[in-house]
Structure formats: structure tokens, C-alpha cells
N, C-alpha and C positions, 0 to 999 in steps of 0.2 A: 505423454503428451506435454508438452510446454504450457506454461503458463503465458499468460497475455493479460496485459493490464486491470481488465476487464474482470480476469478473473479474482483477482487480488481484489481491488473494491469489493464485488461481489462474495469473497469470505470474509475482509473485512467486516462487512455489515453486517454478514450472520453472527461472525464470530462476537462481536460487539454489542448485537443485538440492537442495531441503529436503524431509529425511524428514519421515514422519508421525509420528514418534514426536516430531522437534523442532517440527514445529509445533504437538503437543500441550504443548510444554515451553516455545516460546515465546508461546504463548496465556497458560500460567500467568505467566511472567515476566512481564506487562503485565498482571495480576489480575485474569483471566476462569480458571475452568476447563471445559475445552471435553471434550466426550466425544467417541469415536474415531467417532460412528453421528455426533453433529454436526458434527464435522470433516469425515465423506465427503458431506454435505450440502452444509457449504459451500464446497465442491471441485467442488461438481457445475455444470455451465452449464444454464441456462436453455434451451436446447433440446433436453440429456441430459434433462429430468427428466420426470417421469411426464406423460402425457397422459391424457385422458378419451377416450371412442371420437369423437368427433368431431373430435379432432384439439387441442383450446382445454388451453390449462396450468391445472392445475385449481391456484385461489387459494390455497388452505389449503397448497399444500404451497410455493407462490411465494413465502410470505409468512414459513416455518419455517424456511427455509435461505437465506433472505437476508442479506447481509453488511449488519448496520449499519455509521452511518459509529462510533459506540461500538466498535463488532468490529472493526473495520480498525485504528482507530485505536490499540486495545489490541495487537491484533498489533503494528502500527508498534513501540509503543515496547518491547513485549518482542523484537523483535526487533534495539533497540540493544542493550538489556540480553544478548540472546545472545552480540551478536557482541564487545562492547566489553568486559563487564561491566558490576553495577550499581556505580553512581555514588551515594556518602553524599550526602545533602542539606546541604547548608551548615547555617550557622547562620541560622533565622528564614524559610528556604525551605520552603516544605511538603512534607512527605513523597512526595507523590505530584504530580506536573505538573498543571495544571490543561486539560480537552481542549481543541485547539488547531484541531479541526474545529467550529466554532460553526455552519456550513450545508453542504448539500452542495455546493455547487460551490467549498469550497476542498478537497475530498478529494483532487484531482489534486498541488495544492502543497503539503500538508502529507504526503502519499507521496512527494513527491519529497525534500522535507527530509529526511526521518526517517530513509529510505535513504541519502541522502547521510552522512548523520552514521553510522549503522551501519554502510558499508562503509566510513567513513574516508574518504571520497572530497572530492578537491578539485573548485571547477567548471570547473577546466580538465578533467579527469575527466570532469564530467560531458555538459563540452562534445564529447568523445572520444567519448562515448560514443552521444551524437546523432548526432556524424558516421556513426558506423558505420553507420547506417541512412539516412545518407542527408539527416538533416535539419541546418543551417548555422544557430546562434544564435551573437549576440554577447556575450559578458560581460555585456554590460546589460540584454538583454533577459532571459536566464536570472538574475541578482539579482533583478528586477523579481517573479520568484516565488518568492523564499525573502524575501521581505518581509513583514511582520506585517500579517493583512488587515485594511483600515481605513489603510495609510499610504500618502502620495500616492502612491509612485509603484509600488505593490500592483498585479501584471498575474495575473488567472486564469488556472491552464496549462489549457491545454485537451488534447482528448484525445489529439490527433492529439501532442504533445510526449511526454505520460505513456505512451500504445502505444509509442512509436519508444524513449522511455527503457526500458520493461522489455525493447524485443526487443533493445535492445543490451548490458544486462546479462547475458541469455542467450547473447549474441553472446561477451562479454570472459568468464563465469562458467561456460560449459558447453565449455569445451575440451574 
């Protein structure tokens, strides 16, 4: 099964062990303000949410509580801002980053950067952290996705890396 943005917060959180009151505070720290009714929303999975009597996930409410990758994304970076603090913009830097998810299928790389830089983490770290579950990357092939998409040697993670990375965060962060 693919992952959807939705689900990414939603291990995030566990993995992290993030109240809802921080992730009402780190929504704002990445310049969204999210309401605690849109917050349990987009908490919710896709097979938790309301059905119609035939069983089918009625559209209108699929489409309210979906995690953009804009959502994600703003989470992402309030969520360095949580953990690190914010960071003054240089001089002639723009105030605010410019999004670093241009489509969805770099949403897997650009979650795994972002985390990396908020928990401080090195990629031996992050290498550590794939072991735990199980999955063996080399140095290179984990750079290969913190690479700028568009440069040769730019590898999409796919999901099976990004599942195994949050169950191992949960694994090292939920003692």
C-alpha cells in the first residue's frame, strides 16, 4: 500500500511522540494555522473515516482531510523550527525557504531531509536507524536522496525506505 501524506504525519507523531497541542504549534511555526477539528482530521487514516452505507469513502470528506504535500511540507519545516529553533535569514536570503516538494514523488526525500536536520541526525544515524528494521543502505545510496531533485545522481526514496525510516525512529524515540 502507498503511503499518503497523511500517513507520514500520522507516524511522524507516534514516532516522535508529539502532543497535539505541539503539533498545533508546530504547524504554526512553518506558517499554516491549523484548528484542533483540522488537526484530528488530518490524524485520521483513510480507512478510520466515515463511510456511506455501502461501504465506498464518501469524496467530500477524502478530499478535506488530506495532507497536502504544502501541509506536510509546512509541518516539515516547523518542525525544525521546534526542535532546533528558528534560524535568522542571512543577509539577501529570503525570509522564508522556498517549497522544496515541486511533485509528489519527492515527498518521501524531502521528509527524510527535514527530519534528518530537526533531529540533528547524521546519516550514519540515519543509517542506524534503517538497520533497526531491518533494511542495509550504503552511504551512497542513502546521499543519493538528500540530493537536490534534478541532479545526476538524484535517487527517489521510495516507500518501503520512508515506512522502515519512521518505524525506526519510533523504534530509537519511544523508549
Amino acid at each position: 500500500m502507498d503511503m499518503n501524506n497523511n500517513d507520514i504525519l500520522i507516524r511522524l507523531r507516534y514516532a516522535l511522540d508529539i502532543k497535539n497541542t505541539d503539533m498545533l504549534e508546530i504547524f504554526k511555526l512553518g506558517g499554516v494555522e491549523v484548528t484542533r477539528e483540522e488537526l484530528a482530521e488530518l490524524l485520521t487514516k483513510t480507512t478510520d473515516r466515515e463511510r456511506d452505507n455501502e461501504g465506498e469513502l464518501e469524496l467530500e470528506d477524502e478530499e478535506s482531510n488530506e495532507c497536502s504535500d504544502f501541509m506536510l511540507e509546512t509541518f516539515l519545516n516547523g518542525l525544525i523550527i521546534f526542535k532546533r529553533g528558528r534560524q535568522e535569514p542571512k543577509p539577501g536570503q529570503p525570509e522564508r525557504p522556498p517549497m522544496s516538494i515541486k511533485k509528489h514523488s519527492s515527498v518521501n526525500n524531502v521528509m527524510l531531509k527535514k527530519v534528518k536536520i530537526a533531529l540533528a541526525l547524521t546519516s550514519e544515524d540515519v543509517m542506524d536507524i534503517l538497520e533497526s528494521t531491518g533494511v542495509i543502505i550504503r552511504k551512497s545510496e542513502l546521499s543519493a536522496f538528500f540530493r537536490k531533485e534534478g541532479h545526476f545522481n538524484y535517487v527517489e526514496c521510495g516507500d518501503k525506505y520512508a515506512r522502515n525510516f519512521l518505524k525506526g525512529l519510533a523504534l530509537r524515540y519511544r523508549k
